[in-house]
N, C-alpha and C positions, 0 to 999 in steps of 0.2 A: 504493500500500500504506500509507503513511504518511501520508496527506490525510486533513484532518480533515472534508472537503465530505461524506461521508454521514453520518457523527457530526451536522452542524449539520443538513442537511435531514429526519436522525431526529427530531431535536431541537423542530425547527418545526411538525412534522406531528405528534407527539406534545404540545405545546404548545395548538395549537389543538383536537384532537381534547379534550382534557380541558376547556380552555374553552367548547367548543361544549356538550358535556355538560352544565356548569356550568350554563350560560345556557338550557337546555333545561329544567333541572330549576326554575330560577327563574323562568319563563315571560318570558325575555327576548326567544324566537325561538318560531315555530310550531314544532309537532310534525305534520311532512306535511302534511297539506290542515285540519287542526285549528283554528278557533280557537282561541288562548290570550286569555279573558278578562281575564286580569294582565300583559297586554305593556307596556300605560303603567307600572305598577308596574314592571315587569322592567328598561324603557328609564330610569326612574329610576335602578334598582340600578347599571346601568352608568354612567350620567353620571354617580355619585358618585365610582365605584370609577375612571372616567376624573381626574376632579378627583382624585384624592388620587393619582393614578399622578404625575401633574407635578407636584404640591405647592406649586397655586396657591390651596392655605389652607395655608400650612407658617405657622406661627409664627412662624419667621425675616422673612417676608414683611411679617407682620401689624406684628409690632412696627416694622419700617421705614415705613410708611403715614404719608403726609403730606397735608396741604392742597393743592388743583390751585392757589391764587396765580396763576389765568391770567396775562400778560401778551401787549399786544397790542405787537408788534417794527414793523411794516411794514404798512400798506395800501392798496393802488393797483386802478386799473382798468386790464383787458385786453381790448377789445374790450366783450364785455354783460356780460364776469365782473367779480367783486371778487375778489381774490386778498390774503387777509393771511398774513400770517408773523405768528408769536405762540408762546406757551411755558407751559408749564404743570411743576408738578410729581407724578410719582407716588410716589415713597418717599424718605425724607431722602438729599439727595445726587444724584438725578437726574430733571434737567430735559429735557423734551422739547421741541424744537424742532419745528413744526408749521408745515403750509398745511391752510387753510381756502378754499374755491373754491365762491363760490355766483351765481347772476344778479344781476345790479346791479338790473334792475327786476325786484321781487315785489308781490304783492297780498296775501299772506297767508302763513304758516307751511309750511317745505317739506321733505320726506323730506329723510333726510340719509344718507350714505355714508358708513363706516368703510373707506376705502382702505389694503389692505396690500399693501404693494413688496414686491418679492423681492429676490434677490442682487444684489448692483450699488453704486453711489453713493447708494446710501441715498433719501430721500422725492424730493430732486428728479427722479431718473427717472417718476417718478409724472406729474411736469408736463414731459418732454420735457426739460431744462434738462442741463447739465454739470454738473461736480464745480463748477464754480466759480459757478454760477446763471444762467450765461447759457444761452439757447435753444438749445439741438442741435442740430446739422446734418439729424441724421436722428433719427427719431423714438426708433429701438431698438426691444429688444425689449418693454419696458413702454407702448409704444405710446402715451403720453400721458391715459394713461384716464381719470388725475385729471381733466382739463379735459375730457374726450370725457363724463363722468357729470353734468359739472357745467353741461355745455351744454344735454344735455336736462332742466333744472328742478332740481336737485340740489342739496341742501349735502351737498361733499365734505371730507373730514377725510384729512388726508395726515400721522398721528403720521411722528416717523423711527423703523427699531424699533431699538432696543439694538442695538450690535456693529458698525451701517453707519454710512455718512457722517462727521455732525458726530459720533456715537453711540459711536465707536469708542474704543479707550484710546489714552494717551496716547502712548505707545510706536509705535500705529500712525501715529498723525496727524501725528508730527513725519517719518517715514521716506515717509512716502506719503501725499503729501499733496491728488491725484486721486482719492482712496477706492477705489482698485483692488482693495484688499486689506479682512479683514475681522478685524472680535475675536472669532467667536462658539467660537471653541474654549476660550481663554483662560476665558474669561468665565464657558463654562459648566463646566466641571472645576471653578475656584471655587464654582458654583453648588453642585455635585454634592456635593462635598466638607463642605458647608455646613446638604446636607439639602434640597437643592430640586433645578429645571430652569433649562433657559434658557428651554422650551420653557413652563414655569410664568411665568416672569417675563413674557415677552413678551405672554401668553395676558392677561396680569393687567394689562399694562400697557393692553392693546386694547381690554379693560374697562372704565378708569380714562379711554381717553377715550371709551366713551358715557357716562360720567358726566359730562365735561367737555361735548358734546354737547348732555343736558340741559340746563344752563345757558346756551345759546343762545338767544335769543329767536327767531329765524330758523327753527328746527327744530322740526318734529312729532314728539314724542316719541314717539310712536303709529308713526310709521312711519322706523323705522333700519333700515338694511340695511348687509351688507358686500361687499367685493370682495375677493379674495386672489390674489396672483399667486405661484404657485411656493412659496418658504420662505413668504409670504405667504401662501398656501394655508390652511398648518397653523395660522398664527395666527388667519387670520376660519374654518376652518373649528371650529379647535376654540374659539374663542369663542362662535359660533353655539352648538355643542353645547352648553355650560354656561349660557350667558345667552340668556336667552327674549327679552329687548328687541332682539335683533337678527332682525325679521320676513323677512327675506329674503335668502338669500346665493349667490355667484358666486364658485366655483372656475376657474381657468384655470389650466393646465399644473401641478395636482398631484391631482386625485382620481385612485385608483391602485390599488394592492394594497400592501404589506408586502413579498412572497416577488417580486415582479415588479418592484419601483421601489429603495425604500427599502434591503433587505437584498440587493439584486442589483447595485450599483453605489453608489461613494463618496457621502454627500451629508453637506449641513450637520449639526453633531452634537444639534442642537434636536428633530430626528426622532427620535431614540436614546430613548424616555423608557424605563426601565427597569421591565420587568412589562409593557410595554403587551399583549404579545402574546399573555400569560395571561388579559387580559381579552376580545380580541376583534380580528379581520383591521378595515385600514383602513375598509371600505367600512361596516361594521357601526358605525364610529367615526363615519362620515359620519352615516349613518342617524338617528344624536342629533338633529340639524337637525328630521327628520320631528316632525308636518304640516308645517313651514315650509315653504314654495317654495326652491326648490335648482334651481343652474344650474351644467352642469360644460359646461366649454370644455376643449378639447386638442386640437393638433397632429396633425397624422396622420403626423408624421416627428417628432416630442420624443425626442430620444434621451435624457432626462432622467429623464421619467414615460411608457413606452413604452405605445403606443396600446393594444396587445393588454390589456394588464393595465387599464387604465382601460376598454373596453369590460368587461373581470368586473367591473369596480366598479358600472360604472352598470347590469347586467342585476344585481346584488344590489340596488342600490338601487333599484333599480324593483320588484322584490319587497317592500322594507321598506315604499315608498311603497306599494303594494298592500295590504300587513297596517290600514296608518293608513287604508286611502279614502281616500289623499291622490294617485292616482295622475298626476292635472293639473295635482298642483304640481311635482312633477319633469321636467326639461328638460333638454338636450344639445345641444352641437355640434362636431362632430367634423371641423374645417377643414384645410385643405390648407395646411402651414406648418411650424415647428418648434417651440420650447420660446419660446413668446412668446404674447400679449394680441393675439387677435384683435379679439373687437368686434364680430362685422360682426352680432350677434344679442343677444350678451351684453349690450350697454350697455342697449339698448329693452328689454330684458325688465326688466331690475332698475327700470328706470324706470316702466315699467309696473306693475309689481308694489306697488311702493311706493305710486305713485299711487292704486293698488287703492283700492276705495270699505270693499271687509271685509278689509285688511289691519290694520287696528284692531282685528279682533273674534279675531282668530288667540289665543292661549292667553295671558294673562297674563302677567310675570315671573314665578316661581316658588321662585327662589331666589338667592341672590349668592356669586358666587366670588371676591368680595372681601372678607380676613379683616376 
């Protein structure tokens, strides 16, 4: 009697019904079997109205912007790889700590990878390693991808993102010093308080290094791609959506729904962006990506981002890719496992993708969500 659970699923369903409307009237979606001539236009209106939902052009942001100052920390051979430690800045006051992972022997300029971690110790799970840098017993759930992407021909980029690891405050790092634990609650109530996201920052900071990227000699700026695992997800996915320089991308354990993932069970508070759902359900979020090649991976047991709900995702997003003729750049796999980085499809395709002979000729950059 006193539960507020049909108040909220009012709430949700009435949310999206008015946005659908929206979107409908703006030629952001078909209307039944109709072309809409204005859907590039329409898919605009939404990536902007995405971009200002995180407020990763806030002001606040802008005015913090600094010089990347790369700095190279470490670099050794592993077997055929080069592996450097290095650091860069993105807004006064914070430095990223980073792996870089590409073949020792090249012949010429190579795709490059923006790899994002998910929850955990922060970027070395990327390469297999502990909190403390040494090599892990067992892989985990991040499966070692960094170095699994950078085997097949790859310059991979392993930022740490805010909140994890070295990333975290100070308060965490003197108390726990395994990075078991994390900042991003903290960090983003400050945010929010502030007039921004965490979900903005992180987005901005994933940005900041394909701009670091470009300054590689090593890399084809023509051909960047990203990987996102989990919390990771939402940063290459929603990166992907606002920056065109990322031609190709790889969801693992988070393309989903909203009403099925995100509002059904606890998760990081970087998902939380406030209005999102005014604007449009996840999968439609996804959709940004479109033409690009899009790759979703998940668990057929993820009790995180539960399969049911990531199957709606990818039968919408095979509609969206349908509306673009893009319908052979969308791909999936749906593997036997849990809330973890498979691979056993996902690495070769991104690598293939990239490789692409017309992955060059894909849509231009078109705009920057960097203030």
């Amino acid at each position: 009697m006193w539960s507020p659970d049909q108040f909220l699923s009012s709430l949700y369903d009435r949310t999206l019904k008015e946005s659908l409307s929206r979107r409908l009237s703006e030629g952001q979606v078909k209307r039944g079997n109709r072309p809409t001539p204005s859907l590039p236009e329409g898919q605009g209106r939404l990536r902007e109205a995405v971009v200002a939902a995180t407020g990763m052009r806030s002001e606040l942001l802008a005015q913090e912007r600094a010089p990347l100052e790369p700095e190279l920390l470490e670099r050794t051979e592993q077997g055929d790889l080069i592996v450097e430690k290095l650091a860069y800045t993105t807004y006064t006051g914070l430095r990223v700590p980073t792996y870089a992972l590409y073949p020792r022997d090249r012949t010429d300029r190579l795709p490059a990878v923006l790899a994002c971690h998910g929850h955990g110790i922060g970027q070395r799970a990327a390469l297999g390693l502990d909190a403390a840098g040494a090599v892990a017993d067992e892989p985990g759930i991040h499966n070692r991808f960094a170095i699994e992407l950078a085997s097949r021909g790859l310059f991979v980029l392993v930022p740490e993102i805010i909140g994890f690891g070295d990333r975290r405050l100070q308060a965490d790092l003197d108390a726990d010093p395994l990075a078991s634990t994390y900042s991003c609650l903290p960090i983003a109530l400050q945010l929010l308080l502030c007039g921004t996201t965490l979900a903005g920052l992180r987005i901005n900071e994933a940005a900041i290094a394909l701009d670091y990227l470009e300054t590689r000699e090593e890399v084809d700026h023509r051909r960047i791609g990203a990987f996102g695992f989990s919390g990771g997800g939402l940063i290459a996915s929603l990166t992907a959506a606002a920056d065109a320089r990322v031609r190709a991308a790889v969801l693992c354990g988070y393309a989903n729904t909203y009403k099925g993932s995100i509002l059904d069970r606890p998760h990081c508070v970087d998902n939380y962006v406030p209005g999102m759902l005014q604007l449009a359900e996840q999968p439609d979020i996804l959709g940004l990506i479109a033409p690009r090649p899009l790759f979703i991976e998940s668990g057929l047991s993820d009790t995180v981002f539960p399969i049911q709900s990531t199957r709606e995702a990818i039968l919408r997003l095979q509609t969206i890719y349908g509306e673009h003729g893009a319908e052979g750049l969308l791909d999936y796999d749906l593997f036997p496992g849990g809330h973890e980085i498979s691979g056993r499809r996902s690495y070769d395709w991104l690598a293939s993708r990239l490789w692409a002979a017309d992955v060059s000729d894909l849509p231009p950059q078109s705009m920057s969500i960097i203030p």
